[in-house]
Every structure is written in structure tokens, then in C-alpha cells.
BALUMTI-277615 format. One record per residue (C-alpha): residue number from 1; y, x, z. Coordinates in pm, whole numbers. Layout:
N
SITE romar     yy     xx     zz
SITE   NUM      Y      X      Z
...
***
This chain:
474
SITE romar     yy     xx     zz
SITE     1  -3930   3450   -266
SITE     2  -4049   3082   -178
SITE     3  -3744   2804   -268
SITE     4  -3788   2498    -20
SITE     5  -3582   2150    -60
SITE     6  -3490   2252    283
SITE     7  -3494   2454    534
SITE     8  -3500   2350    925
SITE     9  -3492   2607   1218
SITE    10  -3587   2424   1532
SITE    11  -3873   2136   1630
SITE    12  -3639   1975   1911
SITE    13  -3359   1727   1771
SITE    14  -3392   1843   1429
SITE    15  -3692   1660   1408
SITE    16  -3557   1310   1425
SITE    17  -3488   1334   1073
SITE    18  -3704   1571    940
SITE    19  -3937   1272    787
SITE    20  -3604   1145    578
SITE    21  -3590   1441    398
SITE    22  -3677   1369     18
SITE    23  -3944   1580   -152
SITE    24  -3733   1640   -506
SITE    25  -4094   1839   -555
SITE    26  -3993   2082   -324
SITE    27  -4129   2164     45
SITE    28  -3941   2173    373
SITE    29  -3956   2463    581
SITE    30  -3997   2425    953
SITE    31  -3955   2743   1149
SITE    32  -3962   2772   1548
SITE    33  -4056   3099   1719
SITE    34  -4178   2896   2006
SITE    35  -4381   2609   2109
SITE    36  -4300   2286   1902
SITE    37  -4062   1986   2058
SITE    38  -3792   2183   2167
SITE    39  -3616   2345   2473
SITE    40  -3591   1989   2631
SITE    41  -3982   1884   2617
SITE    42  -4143   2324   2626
SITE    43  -3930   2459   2909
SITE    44  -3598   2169   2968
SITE    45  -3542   1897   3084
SITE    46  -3883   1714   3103
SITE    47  -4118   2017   3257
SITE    48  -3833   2044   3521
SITE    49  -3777   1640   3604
SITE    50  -4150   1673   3590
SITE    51  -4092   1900   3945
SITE    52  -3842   1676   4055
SITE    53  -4003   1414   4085
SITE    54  -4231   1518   4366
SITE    55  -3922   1699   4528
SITE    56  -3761   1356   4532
SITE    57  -4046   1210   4710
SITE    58  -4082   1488   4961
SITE    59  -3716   1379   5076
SITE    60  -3790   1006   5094
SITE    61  -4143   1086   5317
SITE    62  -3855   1283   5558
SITE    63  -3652   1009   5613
SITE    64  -3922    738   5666
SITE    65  -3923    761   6028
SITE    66  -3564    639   6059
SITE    67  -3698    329   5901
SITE    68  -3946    239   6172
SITE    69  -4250    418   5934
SITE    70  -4446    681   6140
SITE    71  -4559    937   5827
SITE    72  -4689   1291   5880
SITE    73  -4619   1498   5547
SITE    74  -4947   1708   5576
SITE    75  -4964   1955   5302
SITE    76  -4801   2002   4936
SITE    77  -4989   2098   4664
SITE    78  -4766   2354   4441
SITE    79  -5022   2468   4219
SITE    80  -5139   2065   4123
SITE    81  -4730   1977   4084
SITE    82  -4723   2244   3845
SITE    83  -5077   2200   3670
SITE    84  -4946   1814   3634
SITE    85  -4643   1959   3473
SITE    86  -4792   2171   3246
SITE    87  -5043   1928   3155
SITE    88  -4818   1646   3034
SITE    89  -4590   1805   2831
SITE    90  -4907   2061   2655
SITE    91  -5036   1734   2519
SITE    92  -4686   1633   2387
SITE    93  -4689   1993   2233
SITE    94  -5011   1948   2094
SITE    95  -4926   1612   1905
SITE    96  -4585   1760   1759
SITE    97  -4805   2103   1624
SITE    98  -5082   1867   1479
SITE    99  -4805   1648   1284
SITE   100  -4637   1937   1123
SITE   101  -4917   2168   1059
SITE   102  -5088   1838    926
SITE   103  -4788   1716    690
SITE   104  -4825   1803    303
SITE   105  -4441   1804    248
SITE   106  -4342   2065    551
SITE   107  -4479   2473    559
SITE   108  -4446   2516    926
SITE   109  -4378   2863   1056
SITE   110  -4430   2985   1396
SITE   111  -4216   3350   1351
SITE   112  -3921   3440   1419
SITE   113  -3647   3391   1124
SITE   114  -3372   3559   1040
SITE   115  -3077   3547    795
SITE   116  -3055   3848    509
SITE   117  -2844   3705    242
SITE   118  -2678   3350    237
SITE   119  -2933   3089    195
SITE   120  -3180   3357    262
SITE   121  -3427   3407    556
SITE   122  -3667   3651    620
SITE   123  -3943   3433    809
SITE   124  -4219   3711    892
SITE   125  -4301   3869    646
SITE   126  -4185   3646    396
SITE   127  -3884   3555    209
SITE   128  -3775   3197    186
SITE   129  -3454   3065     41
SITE   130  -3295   2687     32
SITE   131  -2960   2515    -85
SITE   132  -2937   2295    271
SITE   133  -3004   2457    577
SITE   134  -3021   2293    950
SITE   135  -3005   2488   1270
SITE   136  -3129   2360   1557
SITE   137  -3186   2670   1686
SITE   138  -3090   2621   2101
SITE   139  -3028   2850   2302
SITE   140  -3130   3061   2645
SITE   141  -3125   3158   2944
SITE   142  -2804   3381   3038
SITE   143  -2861   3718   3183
SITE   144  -2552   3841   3357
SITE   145  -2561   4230   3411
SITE   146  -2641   4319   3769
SITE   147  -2723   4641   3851
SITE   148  -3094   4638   3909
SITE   149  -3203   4308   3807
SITE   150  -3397   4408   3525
SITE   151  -3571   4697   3741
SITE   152  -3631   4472   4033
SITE   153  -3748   4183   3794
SITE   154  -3699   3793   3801
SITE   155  -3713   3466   3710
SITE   156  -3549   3220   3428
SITE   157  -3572   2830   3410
SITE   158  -3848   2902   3136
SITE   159  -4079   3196   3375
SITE   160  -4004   2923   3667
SITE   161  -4250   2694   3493
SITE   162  -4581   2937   3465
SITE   163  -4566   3005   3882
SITE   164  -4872   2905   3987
SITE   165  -4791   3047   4373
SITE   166  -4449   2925   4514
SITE   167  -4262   3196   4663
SITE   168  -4183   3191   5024
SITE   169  -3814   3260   4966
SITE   170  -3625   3234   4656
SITE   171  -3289   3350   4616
SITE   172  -3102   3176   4337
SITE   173  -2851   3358   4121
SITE   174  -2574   3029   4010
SITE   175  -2431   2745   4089
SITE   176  -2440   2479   3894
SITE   177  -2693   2260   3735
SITE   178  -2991   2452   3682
SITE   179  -2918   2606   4019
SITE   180  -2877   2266   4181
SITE   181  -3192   2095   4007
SITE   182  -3495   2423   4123
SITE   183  -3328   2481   4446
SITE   184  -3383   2070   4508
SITE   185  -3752   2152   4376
SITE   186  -3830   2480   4543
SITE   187  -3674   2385   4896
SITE   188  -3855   2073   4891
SITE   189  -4204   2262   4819
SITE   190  -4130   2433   5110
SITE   191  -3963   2739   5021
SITE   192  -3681   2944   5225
SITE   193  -3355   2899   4968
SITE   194  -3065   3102   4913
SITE   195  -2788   2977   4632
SITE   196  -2552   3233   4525
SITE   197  -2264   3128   4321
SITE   198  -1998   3308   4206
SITE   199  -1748   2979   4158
SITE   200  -1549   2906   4490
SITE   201  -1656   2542   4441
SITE   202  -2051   2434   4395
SITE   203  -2097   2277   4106
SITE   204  -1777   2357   3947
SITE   205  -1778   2129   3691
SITE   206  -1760   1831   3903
SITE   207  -1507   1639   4099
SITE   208  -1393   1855   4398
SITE   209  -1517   1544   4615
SITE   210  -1864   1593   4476
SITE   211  -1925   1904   4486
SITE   212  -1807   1881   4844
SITE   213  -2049   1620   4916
SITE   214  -2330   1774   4749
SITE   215  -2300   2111   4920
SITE   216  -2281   1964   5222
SITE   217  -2655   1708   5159
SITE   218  -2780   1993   5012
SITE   219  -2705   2283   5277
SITE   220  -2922   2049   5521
SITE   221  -3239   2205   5347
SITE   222  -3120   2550   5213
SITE   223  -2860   2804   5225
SITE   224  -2555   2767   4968
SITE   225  -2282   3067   4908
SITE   226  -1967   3038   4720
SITE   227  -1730   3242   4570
SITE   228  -1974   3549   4606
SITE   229  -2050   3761   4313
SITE   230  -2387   3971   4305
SITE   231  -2313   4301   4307
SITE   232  -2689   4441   4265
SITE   233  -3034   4384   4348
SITE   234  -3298   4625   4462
SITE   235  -3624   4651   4601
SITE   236  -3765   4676   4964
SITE   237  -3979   4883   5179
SITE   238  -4174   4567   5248
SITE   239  -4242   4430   4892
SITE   240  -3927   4222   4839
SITE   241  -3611   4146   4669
SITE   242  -3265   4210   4803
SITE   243  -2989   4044   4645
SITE   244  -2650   4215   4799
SITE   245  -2305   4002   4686
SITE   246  -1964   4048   4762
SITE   247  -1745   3782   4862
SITE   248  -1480   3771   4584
SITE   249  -1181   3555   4838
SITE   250  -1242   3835   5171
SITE   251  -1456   4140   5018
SITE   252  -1731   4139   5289
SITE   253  -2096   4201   5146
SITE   254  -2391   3983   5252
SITE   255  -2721   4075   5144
SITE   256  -3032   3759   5103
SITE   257  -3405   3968   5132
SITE   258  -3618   3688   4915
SITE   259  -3972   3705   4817
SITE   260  -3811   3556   4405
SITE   261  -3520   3568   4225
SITE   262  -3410   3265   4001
SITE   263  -3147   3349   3758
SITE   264  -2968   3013   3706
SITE   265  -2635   3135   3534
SITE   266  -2598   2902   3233
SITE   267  -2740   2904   2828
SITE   268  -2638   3187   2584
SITE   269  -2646   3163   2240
SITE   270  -2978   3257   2042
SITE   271  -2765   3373   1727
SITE   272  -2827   3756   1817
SITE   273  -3241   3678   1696
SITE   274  -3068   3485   1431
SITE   275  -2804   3709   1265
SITE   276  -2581   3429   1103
SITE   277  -2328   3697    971
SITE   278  -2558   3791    673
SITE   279  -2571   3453    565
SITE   280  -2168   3416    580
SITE   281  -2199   3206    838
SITE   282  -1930   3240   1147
SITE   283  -1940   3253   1508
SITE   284  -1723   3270   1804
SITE   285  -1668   3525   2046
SITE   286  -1996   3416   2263
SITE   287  -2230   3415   1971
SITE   288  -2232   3019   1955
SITE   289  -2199   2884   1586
SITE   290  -1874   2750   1469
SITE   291  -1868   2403   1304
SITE   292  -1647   2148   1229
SITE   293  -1658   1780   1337
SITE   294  -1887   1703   1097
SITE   295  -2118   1974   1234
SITE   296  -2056   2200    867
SITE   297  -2097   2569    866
SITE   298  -1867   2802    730
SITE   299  -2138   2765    491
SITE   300  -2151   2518    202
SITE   301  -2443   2257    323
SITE   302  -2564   2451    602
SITE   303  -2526   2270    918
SITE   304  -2553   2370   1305
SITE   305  -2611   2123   1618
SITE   306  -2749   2079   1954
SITE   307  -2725   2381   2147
SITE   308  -2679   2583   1876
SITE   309  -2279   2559   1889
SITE   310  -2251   2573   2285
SITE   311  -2057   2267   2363
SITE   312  -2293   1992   2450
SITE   313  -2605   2165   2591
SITE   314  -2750   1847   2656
SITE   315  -3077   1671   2470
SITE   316  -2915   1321   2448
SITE   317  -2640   1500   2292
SITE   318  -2801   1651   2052
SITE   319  -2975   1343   1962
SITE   320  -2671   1187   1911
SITE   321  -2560   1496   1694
SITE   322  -2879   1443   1460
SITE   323  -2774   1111   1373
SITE   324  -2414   1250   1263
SITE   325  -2580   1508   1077
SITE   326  -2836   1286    893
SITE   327  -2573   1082    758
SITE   328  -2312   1388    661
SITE   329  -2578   1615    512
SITE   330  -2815   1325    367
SITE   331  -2609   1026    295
SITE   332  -2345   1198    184
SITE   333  -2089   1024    406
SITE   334  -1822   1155    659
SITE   335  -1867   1062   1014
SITE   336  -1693   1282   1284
SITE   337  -1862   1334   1627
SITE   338  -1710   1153   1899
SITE   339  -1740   1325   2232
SITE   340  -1527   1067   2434
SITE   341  -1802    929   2660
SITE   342  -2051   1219   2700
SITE   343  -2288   1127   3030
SITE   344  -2532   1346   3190
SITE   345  -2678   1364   3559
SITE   346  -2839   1657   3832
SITE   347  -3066   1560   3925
SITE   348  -3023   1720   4270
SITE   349  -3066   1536   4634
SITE   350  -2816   1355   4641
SITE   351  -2843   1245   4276
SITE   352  -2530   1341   4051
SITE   353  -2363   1155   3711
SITE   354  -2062   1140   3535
SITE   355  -1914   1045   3255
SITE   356  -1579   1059   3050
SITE   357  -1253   1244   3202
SITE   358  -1220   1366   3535
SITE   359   -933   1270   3756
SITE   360   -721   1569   3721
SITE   361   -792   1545   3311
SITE   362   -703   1170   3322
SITE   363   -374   1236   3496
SITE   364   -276   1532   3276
SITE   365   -380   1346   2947
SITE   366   -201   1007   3075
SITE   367     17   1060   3345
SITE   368    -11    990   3718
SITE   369    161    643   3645
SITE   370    -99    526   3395
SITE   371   -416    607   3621
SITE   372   -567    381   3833
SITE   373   -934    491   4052
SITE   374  -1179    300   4259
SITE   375  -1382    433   4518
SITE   376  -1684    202   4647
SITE   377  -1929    389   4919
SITE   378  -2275    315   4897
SITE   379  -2323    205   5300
SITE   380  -2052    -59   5209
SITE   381  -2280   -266   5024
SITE   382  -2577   -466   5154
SITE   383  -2866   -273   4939
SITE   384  -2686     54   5063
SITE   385  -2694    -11   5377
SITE   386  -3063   -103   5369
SITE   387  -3167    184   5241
SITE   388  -2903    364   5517
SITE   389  -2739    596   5267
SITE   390  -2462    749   5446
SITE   391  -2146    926   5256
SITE   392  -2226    880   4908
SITE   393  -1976    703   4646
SITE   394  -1862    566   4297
SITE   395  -1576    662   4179
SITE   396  -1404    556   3859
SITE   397  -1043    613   3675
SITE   398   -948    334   3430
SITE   399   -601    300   3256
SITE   400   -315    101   3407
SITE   401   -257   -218   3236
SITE   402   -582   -225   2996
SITE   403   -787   -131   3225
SITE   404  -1003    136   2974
SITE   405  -1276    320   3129
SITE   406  -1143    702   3096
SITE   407  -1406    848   3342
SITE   408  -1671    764   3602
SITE   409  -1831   1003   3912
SITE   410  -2121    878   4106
SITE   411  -2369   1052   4410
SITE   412  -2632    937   4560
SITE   413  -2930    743   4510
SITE   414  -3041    665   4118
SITE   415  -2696    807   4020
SITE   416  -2820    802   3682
SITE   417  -2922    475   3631
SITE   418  -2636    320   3799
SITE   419  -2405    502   3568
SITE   420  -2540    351   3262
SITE   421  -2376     18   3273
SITE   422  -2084    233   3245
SITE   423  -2152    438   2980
SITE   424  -2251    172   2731
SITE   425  -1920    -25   2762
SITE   426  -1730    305   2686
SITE   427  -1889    235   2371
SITE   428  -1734    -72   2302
SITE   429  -1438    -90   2107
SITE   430  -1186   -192   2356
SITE   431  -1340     73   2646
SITE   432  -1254   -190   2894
SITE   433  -1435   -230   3284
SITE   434  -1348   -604   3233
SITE   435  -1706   -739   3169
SITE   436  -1835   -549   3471
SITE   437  -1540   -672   3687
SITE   438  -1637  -1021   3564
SITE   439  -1969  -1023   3453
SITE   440  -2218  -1170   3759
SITE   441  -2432   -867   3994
SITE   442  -2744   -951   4116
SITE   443  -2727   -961   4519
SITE   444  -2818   -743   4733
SITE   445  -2888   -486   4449
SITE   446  -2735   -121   4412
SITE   447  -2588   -212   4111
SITE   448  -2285   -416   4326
SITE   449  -2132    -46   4434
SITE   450  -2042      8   4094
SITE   451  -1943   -346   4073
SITE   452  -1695   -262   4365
SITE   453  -1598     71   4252
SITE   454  -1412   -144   3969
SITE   455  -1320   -412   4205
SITE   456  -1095   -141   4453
SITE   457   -844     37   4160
SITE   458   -579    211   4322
SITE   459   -297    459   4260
SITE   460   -420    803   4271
SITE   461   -213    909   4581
SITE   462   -416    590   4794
SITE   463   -732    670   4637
SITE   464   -683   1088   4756
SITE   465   -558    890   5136
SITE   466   -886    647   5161
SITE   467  -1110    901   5057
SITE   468   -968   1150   5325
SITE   469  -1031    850   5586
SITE   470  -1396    822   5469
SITE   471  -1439   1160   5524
SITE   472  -1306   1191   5864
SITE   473  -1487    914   5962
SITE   474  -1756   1116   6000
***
């Protein structure tokens, strides 16, 4: 049995303080099954905004002509967007395997590890044992049972990435994010695409408005069911895929004959590889490790984060979550995580981001009397009219009287960027929207919608009657 100062599953977030670690004259021990860097640089978030990009440009190109700009989009490479993908983040691999192979203080182990005892792992074939313990172990891709799927065969986020053909029709299993972000990507290489979700709203976790608008931008270039649940899959005559689904609100079946299937139904929990119950350490009912807010384990100074306890599944939240970590487990102090302003984006067409509570959260949490929301429309200022972006919006819910930022919504164009100067004053002690409200916006630039948003606060019952005006406007 090999003792190590420490003992770190996971290369992703895990790493950021991996280098802090003291030696005591002990080793750490870095274990990850797969590639080093993480789920969010091997097979996440930067392989797949890798894709995006092009898809974004392949949208922009379509709309030139309405700008006067006679372009002919003559051919799409797939094979070099993916080669470029691959590429990029293999040399980021490369570097992170070369710095911990090459470090005399870390034994890096590509195998698969494994609990047998508290503080004890089987890594291999070998037996390793430490006093402090870090899981960043992520997570993967959920496989709901379908009858068929696993005969018929198909894709995950991860398999999405080694296609070196694109398929002429893809029918996507989901509805929210990951659905959202490859259907953008595969319908704008060119492919026929079918979203099934099994949610009556697209993108359920967004504001009804949202989702409304996005299904509607989105439907332009593919095919998007809700409220249908697949009921089995099965092969064709001709070489295919048929994906039959039931709709869950009248019964009827519909059936989608697709070249692929993309299963895009949200992250499970990696613990079954893992087997946390031999080391006394608890889970919940999904599998997903159970810690407190200061990211402890049931376990004395074992501690789990990022993905690994399935309520941020988000890189910059697991950053975030390393830094909470490193000073609970290795400066001995006791910071709780604070999940009050947690932003993330799709990165779909139209662009999505949010941040904080959503309106029917704010108005439960603070009452209907204490909520105020702005609403500012893209086409309404000058840049957004320039760039003739038609329907999409800011909205944002403050509290009466202080006016603290409880939650902001934005789609459209750079949705994610624009959302920032949000985001960072929720991290301000007072919360307030009083510096953006005040504070001077350069003119004509995007950033003046969110300006406005802030600039049009309303009760909740005239925010719900302007929107409906917008709407029927068009």
C-alpha cells in the first residue's frame, strides 16, 4: 500500500490548486481515467464552443443580404471544423499530461480508481491510501432507457466530437442545453434536425418568454417537439434510425427516420465507477455526492466539488468551488459557498444568459409587491437596430425600494457578454443596479439595452402587459 500527502481524482478544476499542496515528504496522487484537463477542455465546453463558432458564422453569412452584401455560402467544410477542434484542445491536453507526468511531487495515474476501505483506493492494480482526499470526479452523459437505443446505437456530447462525416439528419433526444447548443451546430453544417423533448416548454429551465422566443428563432432552421417522450427506437429497411415518441399532453405517436441519434438528456453522476459507499462516504438518491456548504464529505477531510455533487454542472462554477475548497481543506478556514449569482449562457442562435432568480422565484421569495422588472428590446436601441435584430430582449427583476439585482434574462446577440456587467455588481455588497442606471454607456453600443432594461422597472403585472404587446406586434 503506497501513503500519498494527498490524493486528487480529477485533472479539471482540481487542478487549480494542485501546485499549493505541501510536500510534508509525501507525494500527491493524481488519478483521471481519461484525458487530462477535464470534461470542460476533453469533451465540454471548449471542443463544443469550438463548433459553435463556425455555426455562428454560418448564420451571420445568411443574413448578409438583408444588409445590402451579396454573399454566396459555397461549401462547409465539416471534417476541417472538426479537425480544428480536435486540434486545439489535443495540444492543451498535451501540455496538462507533460506537466503532471513531468512533476517530481505528483504520481499521475491514468486508471480507473475506486474506493475499498475509507481513505483507500484501489488505482489499477495498486493500492493507495491518503488522510485528505479531493474529488473532482465530473460526471456523464445520461442514458435514459428507451427501448432499443442501445441496439440501434447513438451518440453522446463526448462520441459527437470524433464524427468526422456529418450526418444528413440527426434526431436529437432533449431539450435543453446540450440539445440547444449541437442542434445550433449540426443544423448550421447543414444537417436535417429533429429536437425531441420530453418538457412541454424548450429549455425548461428558462423564463417561459425565452424559451418561447428561442423555439420560435430556432424552429426557422430545424424541427423542435415538446412534451413528447421517446417511446423506442429501431432500425430501418433502408439503413436508418427511427425514433417513435408519444405525445405525453394528446397521446398521438410521431415517428422522426434520421440518419444519427444525439442523446442530449442531461449529466449523471460518475459515482457508480467510483463506489463512495466503501469509503463511508454518502450519496443521494441520483448517485451525486452529498456535501455540505463547505464542500465536506460525510468523510473527515475528504472533499467533493464541481460536478461531482450535481448542482452546479458548470466549469466557472467549479472554479469558483476550488477556491472555497482550497481555503477550507488547506487554510484551515470556513468559507461557505455562495450560490446567489450563478451565470451561465447557450450558446444557441439566438444567444441565451441568465443570472440570479427568475421572475416567478423572485415573486415567491419576495412577494409580488417587492418586485420590480425591466424589459428593453434590442431593435429599440440604435446599435440594435443596426444590426436589425428583431424580437430579442433584456429582462431584469430588482427589489422595490433598494433596487438589488435578484435576477437577469437576456437573448440575442452576445447574450453572454452583455450579461456580465450584471453579474459582477451582484457581487458587490449592496447588489444594487444603481451604478449601471447611473454610470455613463458608450453610444450607439449594445451595451445601452441593458442600460435600458434597468432604466424601464415596472410592476410585474405591466411588465407581463408590455411584453404581450411586443409580442403581438409581430
Amino acid at each position: 500500500m503506497k501513503e500519498y500527502y494527498a490524493i486528487v481524482i480529477g485533472t479539471g478544476s482540481a487542478m487549480n490548486f494542485v501546485s499549493t499542496l505541501p510536500n510534508k515528504n509525501l507525494k500527491i496522487a493524481v488519478i483521471d481515467k481519461d484525458e487530462p484537463g477535464g470534461i470542460c477542455l476533453t469533451r465540454g465546453c471548449i471542443p463544443s464552443k469550438l463548433l459553435l463558432y463556425p455555426a455562428e458564422l454560418v448564420r451571420v453569412i445568411e443574413t448578409a443580404e438583408e444588409f445590402g452584401i451579396d454573399v454566396e455560402l459555397k461549401n462547409i467544410d465539416f471534417k476541417r471544423v472538426m479537425e480544428r477542434m480536435r486540434s486545439t484542445i489535443s495540444k492543451e491536453i498535451n501540455m496538462i499530461h507533460e506537466g503532471l507526468s513531468s512533476d517530481p511531487n505528483i504520481d499521475y495515474y491514468q486508471e480507473i480508481a475506486e474506493f475499498i476501505a475509507p481513505y483507500t483506493m484501489m488505482v489499477g492494480n495498486e493500492i493507495i491510501t491518503s488522510k485528505m482526499i479531493f474529488l473532482c470526479i465530473g460526471s456523464k452523459p445520461l442514458i435514459p432507457q428507451v427501448k432499443g437505443l442501445s441496439d440501434v446505437g447513438y451518440l453522446t456530447s463526448d462520441a459527437a466530437l470524433k464524427l468526422t462525416e456529418l450526418p444528413k439528419s440527426i434526431g436529437i433526444m432533449g431539450g435543453g442545453f446540450i440539445a440547444a447548443e449541437y442542434a445550433q451546430f449540426f443544423s448550421a453544417m447543414g444537417s436535417r434536425v429533429t429536437i425531441i423533448g420530453r418538457n412541454p416548454q424548450f429549455l425548461p429551465n428558462e423564463e417561459p418568454e425565452i424559451s418561447m422566443l428561442a423555439k420560435k428563432e430556432m424552429s426557422k432552421h430545424m424541427n423542435i417537439l415538446t412534451n413528447h417522450e421517446v417511446i423506442e427506437v429501431e432500425s430501418t429497411s433502408g439503413g436508418k434510425k427511427k425514433i417513435i415518441a408519444q405525445d405525453r399532453g394528446s397521446g398521438n405517436m410521431i415517428d422522426a427516420v434520421v440518419d444519427e441519434i444525439l442523446v442530449a438528456a442531461g449529466r449523471a453522476s460518475n459515482t457508480d465507477i467510483l463506489h463512495p459507499e466503501k469509503g463511508g462516504i454518502k450519496t443521494d438518491a441520483k448517485g451525486w455526492i452529498v456535501v455540505n456548504e463547505y464542500f465536506e464529505t460525510s468523510q473527515p477531510n475528504i472533499w467533493a466539488f464541481g460536478d461531482a455533487d450535481g448542482k452546479y454542472l458548470f466549469k466557472h462554477v467549479a472554479n469558483y468551488e476550488s477556491i472555497v475548497v482550497y481555503y477550507n481543506a488547506l487554510q484551515k478556514k470556513r468559507v461557505k459557498v455562495d450560490y446567489h449569482a450563478v451565470p451561465y449562457a447557450i450558446f444557441s442562435h439566438p444567444e441565451i444568459a441568465a443570472v440570479g432568480l427568475k421572475e416567478k422565484e423572485a415573486l415567491e421569495r419576495h412577494g409580488e409587491e417587492n418586485v420590480l422588472i425591466g424589459l428593453q428590446r434590442y431593435e429599440d436601441t440604435a446599435k440594435g437596430q443596426a444590426m436589425d435584430v428583431k424580437d430579442c430582449f433584456v429582462k431584469v427583476i430588482v427589489e422595490k425600494g433598494n433596487n438589488k439585482i435578484l435576477g437577469a434574462h437576456i437573448i440575442g446577440p452576445y447574450a453572454s457578454i452583455l450579461i456580465q456587467e450584471i453579474v459582477n455588481l451582484m457581487y458587490t455588497k449592496e447588489q444594487s443596479a444603481d451604478p449601471i442606471r447611473q454610470g455613463m454607456h458608450i453610444h450607439p453600443a449594445l451595451s445601452e439595452v441593458v442600460e435600458r432594461a434597468f432604466g424601464s422597472l415596472m410592476e410585474p403585472v405591466r411588465y407581463h402587459h408590455t411584453l404581450k404587446h411586443f409580442q403581438l406586434e409581430r
